[in-house]
N, CA, C and O atoms as a Tripos MOL2 file, in Angstrom:
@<TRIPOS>MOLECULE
protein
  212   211    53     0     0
PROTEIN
NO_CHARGES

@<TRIPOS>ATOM
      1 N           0.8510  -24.2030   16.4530 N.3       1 UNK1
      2 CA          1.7650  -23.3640   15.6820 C.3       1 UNK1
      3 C           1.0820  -22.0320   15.3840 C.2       1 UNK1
      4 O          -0.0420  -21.9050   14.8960 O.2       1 UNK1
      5 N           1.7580  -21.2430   15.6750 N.am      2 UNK2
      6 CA          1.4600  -19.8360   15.0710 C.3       2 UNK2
      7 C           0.9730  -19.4560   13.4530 C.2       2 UNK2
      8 O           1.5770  -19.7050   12.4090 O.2       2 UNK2
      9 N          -0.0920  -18.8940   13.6130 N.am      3 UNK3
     10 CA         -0.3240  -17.8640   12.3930 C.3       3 UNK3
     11 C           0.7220  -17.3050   11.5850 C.2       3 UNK3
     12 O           1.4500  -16.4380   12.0700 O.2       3 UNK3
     13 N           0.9450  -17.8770    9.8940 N.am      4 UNK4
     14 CA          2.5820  -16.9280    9.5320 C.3       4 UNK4
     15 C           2.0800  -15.5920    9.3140 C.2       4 UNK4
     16 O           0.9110  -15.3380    9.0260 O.2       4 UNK4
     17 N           3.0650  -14.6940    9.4700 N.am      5 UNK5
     18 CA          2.8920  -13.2010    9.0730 C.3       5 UNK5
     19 C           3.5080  -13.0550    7.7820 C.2       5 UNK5
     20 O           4.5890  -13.4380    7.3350 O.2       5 UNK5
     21 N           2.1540  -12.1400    7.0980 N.am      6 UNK6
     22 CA          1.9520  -12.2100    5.5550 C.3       6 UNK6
     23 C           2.8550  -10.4820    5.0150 C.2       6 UNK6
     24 O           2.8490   -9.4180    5.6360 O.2       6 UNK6
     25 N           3.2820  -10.6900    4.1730 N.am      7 UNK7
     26 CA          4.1950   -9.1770    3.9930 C.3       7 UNK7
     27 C           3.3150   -7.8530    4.1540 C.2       7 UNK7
     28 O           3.8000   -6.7620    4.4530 O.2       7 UNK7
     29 N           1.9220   -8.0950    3.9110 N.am      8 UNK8
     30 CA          1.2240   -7.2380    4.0890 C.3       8 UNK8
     31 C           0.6130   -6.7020    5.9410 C.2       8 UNK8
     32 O           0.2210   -5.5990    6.3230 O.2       8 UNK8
     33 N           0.7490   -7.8430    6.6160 N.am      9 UNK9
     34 CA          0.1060   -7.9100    8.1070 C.3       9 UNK9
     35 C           1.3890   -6.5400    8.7500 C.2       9 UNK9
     36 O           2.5370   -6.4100    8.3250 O.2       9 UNK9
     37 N           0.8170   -5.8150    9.6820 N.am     10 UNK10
     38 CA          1.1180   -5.0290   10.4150 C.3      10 UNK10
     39 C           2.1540   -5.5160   11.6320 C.2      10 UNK10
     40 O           3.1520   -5.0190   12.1530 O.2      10 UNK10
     41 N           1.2400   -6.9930   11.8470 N.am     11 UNK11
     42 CA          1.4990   -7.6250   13.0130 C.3      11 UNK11
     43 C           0.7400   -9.3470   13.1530 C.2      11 UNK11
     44 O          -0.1930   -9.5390   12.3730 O.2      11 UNK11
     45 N           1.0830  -10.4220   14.0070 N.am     12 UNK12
     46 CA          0.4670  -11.2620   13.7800 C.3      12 UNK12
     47 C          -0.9920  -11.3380   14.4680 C.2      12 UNK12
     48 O          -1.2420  -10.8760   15.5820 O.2      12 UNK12
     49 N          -1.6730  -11.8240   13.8470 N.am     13 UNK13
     50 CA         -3.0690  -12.0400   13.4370 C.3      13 UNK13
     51 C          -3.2430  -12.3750   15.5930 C.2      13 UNK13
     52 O          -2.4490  -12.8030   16.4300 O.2      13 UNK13
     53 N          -4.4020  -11.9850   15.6470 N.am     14 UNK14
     54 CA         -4.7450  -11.5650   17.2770 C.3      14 UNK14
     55 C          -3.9340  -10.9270   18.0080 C.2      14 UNK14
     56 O          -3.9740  -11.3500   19.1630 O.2      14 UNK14
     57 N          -3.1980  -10.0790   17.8560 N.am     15 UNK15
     58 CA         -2.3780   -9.0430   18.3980 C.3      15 UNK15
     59 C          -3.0980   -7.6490   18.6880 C.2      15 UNK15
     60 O          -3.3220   -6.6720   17.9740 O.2      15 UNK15
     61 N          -3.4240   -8.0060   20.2880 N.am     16 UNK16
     62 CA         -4.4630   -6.6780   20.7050 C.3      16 UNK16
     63 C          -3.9490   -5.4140   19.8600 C.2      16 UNK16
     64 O          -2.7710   -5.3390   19.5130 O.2      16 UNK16
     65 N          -4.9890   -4.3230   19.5160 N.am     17 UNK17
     66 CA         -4.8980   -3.4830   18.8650 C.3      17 UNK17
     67 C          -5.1390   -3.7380   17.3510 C.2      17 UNK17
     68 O          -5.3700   -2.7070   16.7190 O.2      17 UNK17
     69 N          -5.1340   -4.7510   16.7240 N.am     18 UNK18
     70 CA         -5.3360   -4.7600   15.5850 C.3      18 UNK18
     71 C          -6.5890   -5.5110   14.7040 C.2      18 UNK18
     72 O          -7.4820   -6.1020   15.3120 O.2      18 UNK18
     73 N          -6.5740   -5.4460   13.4500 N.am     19 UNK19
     74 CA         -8.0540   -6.3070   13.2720 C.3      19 UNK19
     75 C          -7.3450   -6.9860   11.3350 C.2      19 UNK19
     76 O          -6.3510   -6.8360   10.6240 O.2      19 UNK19
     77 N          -8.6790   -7.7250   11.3130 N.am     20 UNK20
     78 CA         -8.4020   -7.9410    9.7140 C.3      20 UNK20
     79 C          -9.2900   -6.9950    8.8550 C.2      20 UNK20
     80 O         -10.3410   -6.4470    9.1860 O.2      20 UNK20
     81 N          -8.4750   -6.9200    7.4210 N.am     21 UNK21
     82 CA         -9.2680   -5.9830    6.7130 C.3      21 UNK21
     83 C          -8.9810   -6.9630    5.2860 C.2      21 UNK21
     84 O          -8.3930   -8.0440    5.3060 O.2      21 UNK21
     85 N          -9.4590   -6.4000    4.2610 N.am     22 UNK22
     86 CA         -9.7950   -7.1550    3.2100 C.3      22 UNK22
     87 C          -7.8470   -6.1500    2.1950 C.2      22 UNK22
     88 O          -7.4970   -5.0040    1.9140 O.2      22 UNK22
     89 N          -7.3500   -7.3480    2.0870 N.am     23 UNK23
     90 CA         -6.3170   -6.8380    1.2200 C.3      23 UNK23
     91 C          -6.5210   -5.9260    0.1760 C.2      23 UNK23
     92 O          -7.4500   -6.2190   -0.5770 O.2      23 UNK23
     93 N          -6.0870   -5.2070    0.0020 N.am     24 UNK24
     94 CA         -5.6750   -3.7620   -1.6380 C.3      24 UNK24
     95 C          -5.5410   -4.4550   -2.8200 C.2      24 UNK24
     96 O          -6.3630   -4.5060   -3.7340 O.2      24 UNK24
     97 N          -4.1700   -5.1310   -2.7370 N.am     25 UNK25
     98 CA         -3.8550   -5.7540   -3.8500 C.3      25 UNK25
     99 C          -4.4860   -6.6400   -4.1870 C.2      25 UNK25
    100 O          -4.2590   -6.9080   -5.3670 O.2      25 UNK25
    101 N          -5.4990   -7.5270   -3.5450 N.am     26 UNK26
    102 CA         -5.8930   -8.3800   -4.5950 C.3      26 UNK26
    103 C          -7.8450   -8.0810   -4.0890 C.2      26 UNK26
    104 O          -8.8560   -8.6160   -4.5430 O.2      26 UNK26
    105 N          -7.7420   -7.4220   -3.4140 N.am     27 UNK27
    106 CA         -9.7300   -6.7600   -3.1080 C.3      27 UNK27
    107 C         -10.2490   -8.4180   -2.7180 C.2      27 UNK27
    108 O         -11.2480   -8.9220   -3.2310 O.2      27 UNK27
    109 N          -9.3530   -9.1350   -1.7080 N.am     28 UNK28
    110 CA         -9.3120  -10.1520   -1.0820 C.3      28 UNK28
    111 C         -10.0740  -11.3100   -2.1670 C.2      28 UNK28
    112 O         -11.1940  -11.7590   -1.9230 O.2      28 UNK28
    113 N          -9.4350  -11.6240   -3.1450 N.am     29 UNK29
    114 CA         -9.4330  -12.8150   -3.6050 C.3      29 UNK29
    115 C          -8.2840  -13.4520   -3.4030 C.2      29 UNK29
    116 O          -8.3310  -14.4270   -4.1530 O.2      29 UNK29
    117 N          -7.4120  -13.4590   -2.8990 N.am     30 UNK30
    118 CA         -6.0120  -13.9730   -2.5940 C.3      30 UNK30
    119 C          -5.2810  -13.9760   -3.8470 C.2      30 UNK30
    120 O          -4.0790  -14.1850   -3.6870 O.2      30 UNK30
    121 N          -5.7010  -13.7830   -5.2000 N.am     31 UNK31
    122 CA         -4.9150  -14.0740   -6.6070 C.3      31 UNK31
    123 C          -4.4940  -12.8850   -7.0730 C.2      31 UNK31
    124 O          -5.1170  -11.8370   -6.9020 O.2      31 UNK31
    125 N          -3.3070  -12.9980   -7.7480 N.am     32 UNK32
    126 CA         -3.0830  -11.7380   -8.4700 C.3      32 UNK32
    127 C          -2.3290  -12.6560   -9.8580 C.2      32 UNK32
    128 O          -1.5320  -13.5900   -9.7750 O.2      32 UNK32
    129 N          -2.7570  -12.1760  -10.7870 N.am     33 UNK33
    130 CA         -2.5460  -12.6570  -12.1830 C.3      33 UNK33
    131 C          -2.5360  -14.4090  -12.3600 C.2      33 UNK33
    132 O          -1.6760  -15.0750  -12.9350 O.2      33 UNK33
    133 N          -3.4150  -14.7550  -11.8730 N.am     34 UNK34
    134 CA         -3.3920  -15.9120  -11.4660 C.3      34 UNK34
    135 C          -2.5830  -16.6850  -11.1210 C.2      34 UNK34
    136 O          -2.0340  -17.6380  -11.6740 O.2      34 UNK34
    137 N          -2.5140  -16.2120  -10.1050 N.am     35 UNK35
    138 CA         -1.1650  -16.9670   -8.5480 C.3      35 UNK35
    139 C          -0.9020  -16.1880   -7.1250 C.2      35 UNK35
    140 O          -0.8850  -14.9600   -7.2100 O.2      35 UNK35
    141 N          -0.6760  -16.8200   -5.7030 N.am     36 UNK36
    142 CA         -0.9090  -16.1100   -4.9040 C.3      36 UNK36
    143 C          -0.8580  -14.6630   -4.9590 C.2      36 UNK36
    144 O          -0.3470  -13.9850   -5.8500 O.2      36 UNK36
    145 N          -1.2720  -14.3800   -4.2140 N.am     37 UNK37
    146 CA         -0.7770  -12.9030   -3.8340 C.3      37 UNK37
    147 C          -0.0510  -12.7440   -3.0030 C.2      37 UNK37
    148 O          -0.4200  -13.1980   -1.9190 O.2      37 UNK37
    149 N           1.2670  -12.0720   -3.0390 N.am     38 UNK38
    150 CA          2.1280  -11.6310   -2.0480 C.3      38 UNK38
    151 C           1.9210  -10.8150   -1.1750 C.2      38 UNK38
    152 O           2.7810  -10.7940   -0.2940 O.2      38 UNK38
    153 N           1.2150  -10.2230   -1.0900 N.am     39 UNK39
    154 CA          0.7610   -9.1310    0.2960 C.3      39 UNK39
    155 C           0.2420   -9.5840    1.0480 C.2      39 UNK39
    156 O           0.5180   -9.1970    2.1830 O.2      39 UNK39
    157 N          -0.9690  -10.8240    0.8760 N.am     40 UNK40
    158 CA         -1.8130  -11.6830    1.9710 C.3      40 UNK40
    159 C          -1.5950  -12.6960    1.9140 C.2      40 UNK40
    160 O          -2.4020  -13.3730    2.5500 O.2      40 UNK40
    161 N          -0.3120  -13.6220    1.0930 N.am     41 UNK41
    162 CA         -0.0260  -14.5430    0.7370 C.3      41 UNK41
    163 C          -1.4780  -15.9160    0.3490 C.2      41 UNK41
    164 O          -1.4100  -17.1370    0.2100 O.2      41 UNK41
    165 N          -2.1810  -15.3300    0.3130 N.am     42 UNK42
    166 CA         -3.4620  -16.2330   -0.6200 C.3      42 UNK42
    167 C          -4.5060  -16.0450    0.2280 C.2      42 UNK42
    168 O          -5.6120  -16.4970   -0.0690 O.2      42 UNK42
    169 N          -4.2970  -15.3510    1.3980 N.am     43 UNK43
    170 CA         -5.4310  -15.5040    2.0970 C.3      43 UNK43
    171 C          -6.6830  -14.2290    1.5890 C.2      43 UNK43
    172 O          -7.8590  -14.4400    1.8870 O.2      43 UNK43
    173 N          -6.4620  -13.4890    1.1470 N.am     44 UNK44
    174 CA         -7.3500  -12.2670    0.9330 C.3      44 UNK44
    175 C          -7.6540  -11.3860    1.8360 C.2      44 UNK44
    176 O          -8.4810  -10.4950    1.6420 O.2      44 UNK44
    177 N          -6.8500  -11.5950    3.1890 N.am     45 UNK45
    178 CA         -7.1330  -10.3800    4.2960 C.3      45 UNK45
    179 C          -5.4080  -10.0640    4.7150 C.2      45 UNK45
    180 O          -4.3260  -10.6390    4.5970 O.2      45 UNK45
    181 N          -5.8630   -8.9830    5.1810 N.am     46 UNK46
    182 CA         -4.3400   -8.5970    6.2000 C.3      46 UNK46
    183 C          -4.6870   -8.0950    7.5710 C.2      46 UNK46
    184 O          -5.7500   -7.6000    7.9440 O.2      46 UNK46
    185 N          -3.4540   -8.3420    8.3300 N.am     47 UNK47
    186 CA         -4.2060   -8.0390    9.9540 C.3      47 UNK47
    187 C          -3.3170   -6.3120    9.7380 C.2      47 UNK47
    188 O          -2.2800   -5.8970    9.2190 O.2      47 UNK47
    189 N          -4.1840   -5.8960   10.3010 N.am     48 UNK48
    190 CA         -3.7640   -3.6230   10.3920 C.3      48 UNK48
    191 C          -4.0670   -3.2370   11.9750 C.2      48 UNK48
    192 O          -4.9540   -3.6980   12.6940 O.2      48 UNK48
    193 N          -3.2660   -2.4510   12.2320 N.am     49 UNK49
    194 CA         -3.1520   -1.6630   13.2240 C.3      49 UNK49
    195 C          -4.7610   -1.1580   13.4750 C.2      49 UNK49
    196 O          -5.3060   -0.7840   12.4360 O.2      49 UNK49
    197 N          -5.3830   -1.1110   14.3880 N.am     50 UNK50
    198 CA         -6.4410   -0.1250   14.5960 C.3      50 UNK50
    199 C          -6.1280    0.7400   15.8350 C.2      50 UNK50
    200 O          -5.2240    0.6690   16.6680 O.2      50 UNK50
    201 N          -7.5480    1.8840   15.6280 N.am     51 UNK51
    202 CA         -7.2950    2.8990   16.4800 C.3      51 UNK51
    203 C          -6.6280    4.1520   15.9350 C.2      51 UNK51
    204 O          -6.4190    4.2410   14.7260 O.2      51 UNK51
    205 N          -6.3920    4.8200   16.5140 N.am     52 UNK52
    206 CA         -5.2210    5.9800   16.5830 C.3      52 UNK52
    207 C          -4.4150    6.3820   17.8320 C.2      52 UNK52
    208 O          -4.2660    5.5420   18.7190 O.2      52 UNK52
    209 N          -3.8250    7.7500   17.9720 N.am     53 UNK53
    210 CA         -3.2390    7.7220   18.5260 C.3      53 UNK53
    211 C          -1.9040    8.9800   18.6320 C.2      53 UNK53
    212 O          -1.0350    8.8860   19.4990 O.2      53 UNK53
@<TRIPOS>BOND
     1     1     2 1
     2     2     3 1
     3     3     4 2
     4     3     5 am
     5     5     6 1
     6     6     7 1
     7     7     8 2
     8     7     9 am
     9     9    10 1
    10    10    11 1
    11    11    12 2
    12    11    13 am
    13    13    14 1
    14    14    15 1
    15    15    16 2
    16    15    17 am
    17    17    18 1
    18    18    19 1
    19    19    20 2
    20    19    21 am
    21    21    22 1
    22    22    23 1
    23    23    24 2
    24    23    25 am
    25    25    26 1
    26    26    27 1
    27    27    28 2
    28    27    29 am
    29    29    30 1
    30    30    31 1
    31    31    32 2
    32    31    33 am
    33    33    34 1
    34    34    35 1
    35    35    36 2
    36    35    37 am
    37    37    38 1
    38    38    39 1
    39    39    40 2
    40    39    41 am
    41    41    42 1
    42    42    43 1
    43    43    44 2
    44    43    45 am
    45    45    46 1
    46    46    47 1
    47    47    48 2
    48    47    49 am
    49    49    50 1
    50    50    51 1
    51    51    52 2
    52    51    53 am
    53    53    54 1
    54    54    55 1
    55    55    56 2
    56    55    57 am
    57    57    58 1
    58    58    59 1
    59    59    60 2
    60    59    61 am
    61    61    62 1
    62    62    63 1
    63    63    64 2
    64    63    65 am
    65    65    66 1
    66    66    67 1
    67    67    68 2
    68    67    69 am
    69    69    70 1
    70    70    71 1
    71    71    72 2
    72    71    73 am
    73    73    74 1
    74    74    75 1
    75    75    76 2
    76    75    77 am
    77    77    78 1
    78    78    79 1
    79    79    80 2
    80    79    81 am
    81    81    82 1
    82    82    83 1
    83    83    84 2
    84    83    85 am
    85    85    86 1
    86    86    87 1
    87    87    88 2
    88    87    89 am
    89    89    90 1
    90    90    91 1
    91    91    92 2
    92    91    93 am
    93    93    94 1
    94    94    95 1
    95    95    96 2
    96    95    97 am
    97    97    98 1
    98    98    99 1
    99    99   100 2
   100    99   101 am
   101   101   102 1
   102   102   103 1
   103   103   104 2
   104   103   105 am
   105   105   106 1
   106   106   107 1
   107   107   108 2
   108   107   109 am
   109   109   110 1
   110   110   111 1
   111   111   112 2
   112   111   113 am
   113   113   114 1
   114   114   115 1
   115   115   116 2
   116   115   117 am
   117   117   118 1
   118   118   119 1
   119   119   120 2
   120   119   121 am
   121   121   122 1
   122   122   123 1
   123   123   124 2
   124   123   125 am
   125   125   126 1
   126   126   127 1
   127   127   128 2
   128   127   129 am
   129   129   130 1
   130   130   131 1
   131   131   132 2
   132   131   133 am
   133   133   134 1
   134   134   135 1
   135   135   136 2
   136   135   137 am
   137   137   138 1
   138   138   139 1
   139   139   140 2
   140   139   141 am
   141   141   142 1
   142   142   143 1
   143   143   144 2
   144   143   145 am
   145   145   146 1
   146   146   147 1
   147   147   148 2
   148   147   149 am
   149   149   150 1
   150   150   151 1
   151   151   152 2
   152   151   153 am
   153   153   154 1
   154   154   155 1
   155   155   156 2
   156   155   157 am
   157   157   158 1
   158   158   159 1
   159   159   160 2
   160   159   161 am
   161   161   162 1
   162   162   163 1
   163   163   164 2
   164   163   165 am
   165   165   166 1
   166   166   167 1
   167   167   168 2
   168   167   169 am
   169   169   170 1
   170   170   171 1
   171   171   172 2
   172   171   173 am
   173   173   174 1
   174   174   175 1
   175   175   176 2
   176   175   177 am
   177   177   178 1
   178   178   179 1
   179   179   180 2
   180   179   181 am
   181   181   182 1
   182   182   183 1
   183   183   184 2
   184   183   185 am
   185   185   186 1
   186   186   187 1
   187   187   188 2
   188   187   189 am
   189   189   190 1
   190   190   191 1
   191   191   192 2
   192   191   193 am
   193   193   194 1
   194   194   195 1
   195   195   196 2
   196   195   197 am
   197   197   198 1
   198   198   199 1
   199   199   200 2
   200   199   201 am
   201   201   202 1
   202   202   203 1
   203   203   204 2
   204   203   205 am
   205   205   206 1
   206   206   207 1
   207   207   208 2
   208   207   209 am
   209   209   210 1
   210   210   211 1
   211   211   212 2
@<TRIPOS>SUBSTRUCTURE
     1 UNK1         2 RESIDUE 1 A UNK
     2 UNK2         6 RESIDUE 1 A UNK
     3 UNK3        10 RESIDUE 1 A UNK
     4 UNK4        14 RESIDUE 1 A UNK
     5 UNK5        18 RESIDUE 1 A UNK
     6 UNK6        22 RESIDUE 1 A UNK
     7 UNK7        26 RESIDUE 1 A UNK
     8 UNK8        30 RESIDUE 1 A UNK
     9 UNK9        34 RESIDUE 1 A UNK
    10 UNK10       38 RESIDUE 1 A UNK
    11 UNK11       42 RESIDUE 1 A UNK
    12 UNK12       46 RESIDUE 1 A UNK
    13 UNK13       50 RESIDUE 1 A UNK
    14 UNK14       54 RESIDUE 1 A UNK
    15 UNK15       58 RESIDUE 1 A UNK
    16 UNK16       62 RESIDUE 1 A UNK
    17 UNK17       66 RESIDUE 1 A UNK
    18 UNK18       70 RESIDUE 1 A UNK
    19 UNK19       74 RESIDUE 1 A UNK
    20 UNK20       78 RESIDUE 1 A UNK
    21 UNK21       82 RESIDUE 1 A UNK
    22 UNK22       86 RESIDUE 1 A UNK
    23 UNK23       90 RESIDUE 1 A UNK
    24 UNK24       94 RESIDUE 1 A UNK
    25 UNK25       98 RESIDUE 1 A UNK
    26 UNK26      102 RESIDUE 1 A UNK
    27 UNK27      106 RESIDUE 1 A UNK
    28 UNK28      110 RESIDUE 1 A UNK
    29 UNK29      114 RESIDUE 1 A UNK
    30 UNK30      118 RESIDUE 1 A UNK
    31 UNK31      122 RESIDUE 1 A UNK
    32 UNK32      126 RESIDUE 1 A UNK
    33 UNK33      130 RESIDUE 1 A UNK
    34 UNK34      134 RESIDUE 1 A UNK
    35 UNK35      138 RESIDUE 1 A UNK
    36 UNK36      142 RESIDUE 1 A UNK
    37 UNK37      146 RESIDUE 1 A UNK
    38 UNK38      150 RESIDUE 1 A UNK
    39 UNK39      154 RESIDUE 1 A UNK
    40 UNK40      158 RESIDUE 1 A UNK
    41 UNK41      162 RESIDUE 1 A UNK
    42 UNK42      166 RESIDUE 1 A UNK
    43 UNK43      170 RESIDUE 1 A UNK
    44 UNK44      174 RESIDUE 1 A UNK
    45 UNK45      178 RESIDUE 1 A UNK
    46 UNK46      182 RESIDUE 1 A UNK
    47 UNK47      186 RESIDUE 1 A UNK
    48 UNK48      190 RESIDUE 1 A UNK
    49 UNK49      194 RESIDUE 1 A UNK
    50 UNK50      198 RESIDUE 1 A UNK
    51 UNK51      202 RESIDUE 1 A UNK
    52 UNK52      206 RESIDUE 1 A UNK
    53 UNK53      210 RESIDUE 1 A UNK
């Protein structure tokens, strides 16, 4: 089964061109006010576009 895509991911997770970075909203602890975080959904990373272009 596939990797879910988190509201924050660009794209799903190993999708040439992109990488993981450490989430904003929660500075990758996965929690925000103690309970997931919605941007990385608990994981503490998000997958982002790299490169330019």
């Amino acid at each position: 089964m596939a990797d879910p895509i988190n509201p924050g991911d660009d794209a799903a997770p190993g999708t040439p061109g992109t990488g993981e970075d450490v989430c904003r909203r929660c500075n990758g602890s996965g929690q925000i006010d103690g309970g997931e975080c919605p941007i990385c959904g608990g994981t503490g990373t998000v997958i982002e576009g790299i490169g330019g272009g």
